[in-house]
C-alpha positions as CSV (number, residue, x, y, z in Angstrom):
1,X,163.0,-7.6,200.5
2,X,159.8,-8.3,198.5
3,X,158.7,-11.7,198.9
4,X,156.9,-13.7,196.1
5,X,154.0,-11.3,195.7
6,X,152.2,-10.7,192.4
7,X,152.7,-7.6,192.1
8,X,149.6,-5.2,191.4
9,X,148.6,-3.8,188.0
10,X,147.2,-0.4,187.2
11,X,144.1,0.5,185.4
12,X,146.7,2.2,183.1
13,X,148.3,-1.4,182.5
14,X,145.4,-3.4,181.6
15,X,144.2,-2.6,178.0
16,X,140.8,-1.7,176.9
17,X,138.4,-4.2,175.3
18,X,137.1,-3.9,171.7
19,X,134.1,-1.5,170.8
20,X,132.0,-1.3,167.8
21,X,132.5,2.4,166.6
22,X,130.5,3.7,164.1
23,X,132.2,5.8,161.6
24,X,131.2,9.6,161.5
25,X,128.5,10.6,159.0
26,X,130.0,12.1,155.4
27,X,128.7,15.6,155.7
28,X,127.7,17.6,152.6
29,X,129.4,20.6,152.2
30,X,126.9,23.9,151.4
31,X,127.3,27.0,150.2
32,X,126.6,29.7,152.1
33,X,123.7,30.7,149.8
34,X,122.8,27.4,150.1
35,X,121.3,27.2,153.4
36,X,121.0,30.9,155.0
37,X,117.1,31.8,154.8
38,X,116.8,35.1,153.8
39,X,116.7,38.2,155.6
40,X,112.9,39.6,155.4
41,X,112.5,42.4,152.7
42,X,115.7,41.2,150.8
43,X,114.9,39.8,147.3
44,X,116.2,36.6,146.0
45,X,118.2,36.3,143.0
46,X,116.8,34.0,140.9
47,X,118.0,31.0,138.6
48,X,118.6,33.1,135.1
49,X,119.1,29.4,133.4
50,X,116.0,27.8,134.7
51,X,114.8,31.5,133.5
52,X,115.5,31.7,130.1
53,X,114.5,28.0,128.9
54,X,111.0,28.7,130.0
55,X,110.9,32.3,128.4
56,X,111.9,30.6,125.5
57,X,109.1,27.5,125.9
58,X,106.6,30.8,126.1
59,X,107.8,31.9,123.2
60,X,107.9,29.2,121.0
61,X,104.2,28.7,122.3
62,X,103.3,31.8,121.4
63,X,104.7,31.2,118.0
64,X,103.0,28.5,117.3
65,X,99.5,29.4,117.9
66,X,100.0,32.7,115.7
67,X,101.2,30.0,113.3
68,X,97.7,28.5,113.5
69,X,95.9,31.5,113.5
70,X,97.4,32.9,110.2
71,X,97.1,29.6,109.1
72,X,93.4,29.3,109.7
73,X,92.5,32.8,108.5
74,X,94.2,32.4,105.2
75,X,92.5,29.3,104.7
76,X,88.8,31.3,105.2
77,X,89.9,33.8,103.0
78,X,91.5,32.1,100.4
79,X,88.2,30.3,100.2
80,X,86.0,33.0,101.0
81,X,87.3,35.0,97.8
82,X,85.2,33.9,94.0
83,X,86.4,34.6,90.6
84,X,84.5,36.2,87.9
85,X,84.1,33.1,86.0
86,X,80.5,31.6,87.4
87,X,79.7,28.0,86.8
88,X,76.5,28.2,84.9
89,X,73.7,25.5,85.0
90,X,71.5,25.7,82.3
91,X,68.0,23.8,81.7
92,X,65.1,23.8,79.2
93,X,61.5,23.6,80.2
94,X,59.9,22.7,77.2
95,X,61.5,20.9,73.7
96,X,61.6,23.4,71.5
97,X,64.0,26.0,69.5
98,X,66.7,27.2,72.2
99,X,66.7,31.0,71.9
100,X,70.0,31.5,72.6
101,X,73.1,29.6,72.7
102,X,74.4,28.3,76.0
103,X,78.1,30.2,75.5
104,X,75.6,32.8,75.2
105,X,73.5,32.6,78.7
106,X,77.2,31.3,80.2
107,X,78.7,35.2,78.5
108,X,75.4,37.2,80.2
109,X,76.0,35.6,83.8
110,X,80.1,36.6,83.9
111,X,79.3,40.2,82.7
112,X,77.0,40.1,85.4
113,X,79.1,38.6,88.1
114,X,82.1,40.9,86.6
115,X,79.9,44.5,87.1
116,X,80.5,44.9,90.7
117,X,83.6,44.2,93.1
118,X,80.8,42.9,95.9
119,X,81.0,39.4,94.0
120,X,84.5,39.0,94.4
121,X,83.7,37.9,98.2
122,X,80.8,35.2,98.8
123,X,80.0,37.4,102.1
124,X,79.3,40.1,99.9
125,X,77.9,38.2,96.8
126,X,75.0,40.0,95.3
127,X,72.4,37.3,94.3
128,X,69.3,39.9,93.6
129,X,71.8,42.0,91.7
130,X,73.2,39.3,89.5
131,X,69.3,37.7,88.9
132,X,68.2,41.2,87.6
133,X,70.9,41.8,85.8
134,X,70.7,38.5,83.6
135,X,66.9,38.5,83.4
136,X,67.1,42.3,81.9
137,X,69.2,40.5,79.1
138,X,68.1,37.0,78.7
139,X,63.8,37.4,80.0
140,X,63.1,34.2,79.2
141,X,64.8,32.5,81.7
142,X,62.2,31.2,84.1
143,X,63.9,30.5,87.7
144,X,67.3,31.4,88.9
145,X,69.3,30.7,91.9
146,X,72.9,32.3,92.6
147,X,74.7,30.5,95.1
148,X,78.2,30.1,96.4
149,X,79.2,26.6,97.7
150,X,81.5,25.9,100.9
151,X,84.5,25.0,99.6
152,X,84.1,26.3,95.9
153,X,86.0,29.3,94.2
154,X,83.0,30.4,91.8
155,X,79.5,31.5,92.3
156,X,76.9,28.9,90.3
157,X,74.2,30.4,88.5
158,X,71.5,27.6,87.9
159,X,68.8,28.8,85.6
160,X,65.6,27.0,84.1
161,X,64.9,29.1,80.8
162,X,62.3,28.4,78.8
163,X,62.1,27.7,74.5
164,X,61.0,29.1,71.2
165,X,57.8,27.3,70.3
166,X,56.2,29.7,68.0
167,X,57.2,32.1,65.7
168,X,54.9,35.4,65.6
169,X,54.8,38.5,63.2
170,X,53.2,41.6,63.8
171,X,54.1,43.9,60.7
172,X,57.8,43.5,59.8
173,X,58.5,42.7,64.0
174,X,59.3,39.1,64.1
175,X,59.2,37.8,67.8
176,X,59.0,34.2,69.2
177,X,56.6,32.9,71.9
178,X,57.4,30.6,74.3
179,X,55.5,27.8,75.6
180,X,53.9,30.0,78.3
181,X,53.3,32.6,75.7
182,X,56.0,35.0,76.6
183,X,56.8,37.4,74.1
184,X,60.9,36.9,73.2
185,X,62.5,39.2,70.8
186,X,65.1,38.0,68.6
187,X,68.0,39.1,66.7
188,X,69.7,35.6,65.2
189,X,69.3,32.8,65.1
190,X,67.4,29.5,62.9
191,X,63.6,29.9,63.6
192,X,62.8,29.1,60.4
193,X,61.3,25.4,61.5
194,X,58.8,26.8,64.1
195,X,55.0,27.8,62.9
196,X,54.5,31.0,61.5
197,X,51.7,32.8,63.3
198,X,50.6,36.2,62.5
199,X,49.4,38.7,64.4
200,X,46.5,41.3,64.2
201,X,45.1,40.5,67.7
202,X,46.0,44.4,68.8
203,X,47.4,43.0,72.4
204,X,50.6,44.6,73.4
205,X,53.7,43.2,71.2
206,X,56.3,43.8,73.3
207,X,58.9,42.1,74.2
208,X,59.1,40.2,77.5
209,X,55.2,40.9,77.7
210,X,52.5,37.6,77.6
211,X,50.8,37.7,74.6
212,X,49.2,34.0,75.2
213,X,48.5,31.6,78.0
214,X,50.1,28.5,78.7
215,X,46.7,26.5,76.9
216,X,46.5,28.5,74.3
217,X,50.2,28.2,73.2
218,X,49.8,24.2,73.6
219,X,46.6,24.4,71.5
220,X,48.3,26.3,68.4
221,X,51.0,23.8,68.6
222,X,48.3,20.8,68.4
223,X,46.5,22.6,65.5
224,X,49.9,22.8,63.1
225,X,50.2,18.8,64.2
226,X,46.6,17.9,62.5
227,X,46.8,19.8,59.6
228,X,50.6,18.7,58.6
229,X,49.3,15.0,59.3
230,X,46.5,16.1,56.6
231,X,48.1,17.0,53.2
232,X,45.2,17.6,51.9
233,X,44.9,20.5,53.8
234,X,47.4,22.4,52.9
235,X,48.2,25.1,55.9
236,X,49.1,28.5,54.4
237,X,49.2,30.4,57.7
238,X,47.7,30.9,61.4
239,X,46.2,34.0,62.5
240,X,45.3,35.5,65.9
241,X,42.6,38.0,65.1
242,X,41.4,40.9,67.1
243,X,38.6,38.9,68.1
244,X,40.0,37.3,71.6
245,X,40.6,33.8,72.1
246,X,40.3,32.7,68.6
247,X,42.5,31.4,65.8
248,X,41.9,31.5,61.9
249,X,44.1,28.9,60.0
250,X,44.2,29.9,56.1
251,X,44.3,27.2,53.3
252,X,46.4,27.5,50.4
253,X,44.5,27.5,47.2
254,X,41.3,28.1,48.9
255,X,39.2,31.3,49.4
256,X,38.4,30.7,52.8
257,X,39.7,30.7,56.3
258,X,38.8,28.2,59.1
259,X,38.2,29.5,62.6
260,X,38.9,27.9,66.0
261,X,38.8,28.4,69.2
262,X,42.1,28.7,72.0
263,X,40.3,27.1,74.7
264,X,39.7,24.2,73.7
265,X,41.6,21.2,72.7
266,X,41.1,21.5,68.6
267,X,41.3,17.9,68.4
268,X,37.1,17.3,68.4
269,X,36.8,20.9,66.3
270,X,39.2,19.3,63.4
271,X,37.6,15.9,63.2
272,X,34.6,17.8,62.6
273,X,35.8,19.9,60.2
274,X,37.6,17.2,57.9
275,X,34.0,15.9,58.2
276,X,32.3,19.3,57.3
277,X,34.7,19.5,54.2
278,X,34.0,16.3,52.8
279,X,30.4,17.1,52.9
280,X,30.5,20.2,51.0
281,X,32.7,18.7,48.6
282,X,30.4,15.7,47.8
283,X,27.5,18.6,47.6
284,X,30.0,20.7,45.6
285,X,29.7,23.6,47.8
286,X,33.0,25.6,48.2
287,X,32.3,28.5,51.0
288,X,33.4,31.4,50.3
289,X,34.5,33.6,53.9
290,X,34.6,30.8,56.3
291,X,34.0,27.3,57.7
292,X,33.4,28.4,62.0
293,X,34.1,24.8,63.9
294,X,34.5,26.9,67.4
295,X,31.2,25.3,69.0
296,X,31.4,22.0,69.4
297,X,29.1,19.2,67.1
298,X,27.8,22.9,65.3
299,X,29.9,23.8,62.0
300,X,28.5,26.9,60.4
301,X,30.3,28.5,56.8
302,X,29.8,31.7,54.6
């Protein structure tokens, strides 16, 4: 008989106190591929989408700059080309009769421009080829310049060309002279208002050749100014005689001829002989060759 004993408990019996337990990780799930490393020598297969977007990024790169490219080189050659059709800068260098017409001058620089396929291209323009070719046609044109700007489509011609101031006969040739004394033949054209010189100086005639110099041209033109400011002496003609340097003016309705010289002013040479002629005239003395006023303060007559 069991008396009032407690009786004892088992390790089984008593339960366990409370732990904190964490709860297990969440483990990603891989591929196989995923994580094995490879096996040297075997080749990795690679990511064809990841792939393709940057082959096409390459190309579309690519297309791009040869975009550019053709872009830029059709710009330089567009602009790099020139059309027949020059721009044409025309000046005088004296006033006097124009010897030909600008549409003229503008129609001898296109022909020229338009005779070889060279200035079609300003890196092939022919500037010495063009110049010869209009100064052959037009010789009185003075200075030239053939250019081709940066951005422009037609080669500029900019001449200086120089005036009728005189008109000259030798026989039945009718040239004009130029305020340089350049010979300049002529086909058309009004002259009719220039002075009439005549010539028997024997000094080449042709055309394009310098018959006079710069002084002497200026001098003749000063000379026609006194006598048509003089009625009274009515001028019939100027002559350039063989004898060099020297002009003869005629008067009409007088027998004799006046002689001057080309280099020198005539102002001081006519004062003297408006003086000279007045003189005679009081003495009633008409020569009969000529009244020489070439040396100054000495008037001699025949």
């Amino acid at each position: 008989m069991r008396g009032p004993f407690k009786s004892k408990k088992t390790a089984a019996d008593t339960p366990r106190q409370g732990r904190n337990v964490r709860p297990a990780p969440e483990t990603n799930v891989y591929s196989y591929h995923a994580v094995r490393r490879p096996v040297p020598g075997e080749t990795v297969a690679p990511d064809r989408a990841g792939t393709a977007k940057s082959q096409l990024k390459k190309v579309l790169v690519n297309v791009e700059v040869l975009a550019i490219i053709v872009t830029v080189v059709g710009v330089v050659v567009y602009y790099s080309l020139l059309g027949s059709t020059p721009e044409v800068l025309i000046r005088q260098t004296a006033t006097g009769v124009p010897i030909r017409s600008q549409q003229v001058y503008r129609t001898i620089a296109q022909n020229a421009v338009a005779g070889s396929w060279r200035n079609k291209d300003k890196l092939t323009l022919d500037r010495n080829s063009i110049a010869t070719t209009i100064q052959k046609q037009a010789p009185e044109v003075k200075t030239m310049t053939v250019r081709a700007s940066l951005l422009g489509r037609r080669p500029i011609i900019d001449m200086t060309v120089k005036t009728a101031i005189l008109r000259i006969v030798r026989g039945s040739t009718m040239n004009v002279l130029t305020d340089d004394g350049q010979l300049i033949a002529v086909n058309n054209g009004d002259f009719a208002s220039l002075p009439l010189v005549r010539d028997a100086s024997g000094l080449p005639f042709d055309a394009g050749n310098k018959l006079l110099t710069t002084s002497a041209v200026a001098n003749i033109q000063m000379l026609e100014t006194y006598f048509a400011a003089h009625p009274e002496l009515k001028l019939a003609s100027l002559e350039l005689p063989p004898a060099a340097n020297e002009i003869w003016a005629r008067l009409e309705n007088q027998p004799y001829y006046v002689k001057f010289t080309l280099d020198e002013n005539p102002r001081v040479a006519f004062g003297e002989l408006l003086a000279t002629i007045k003189n005679l005239k009081d003495k009633g003395i008409t020569p009969a060759e000529y009244v020489d006023v070439r040396v100054e303060e000495k008037v001699f007559y025949k």
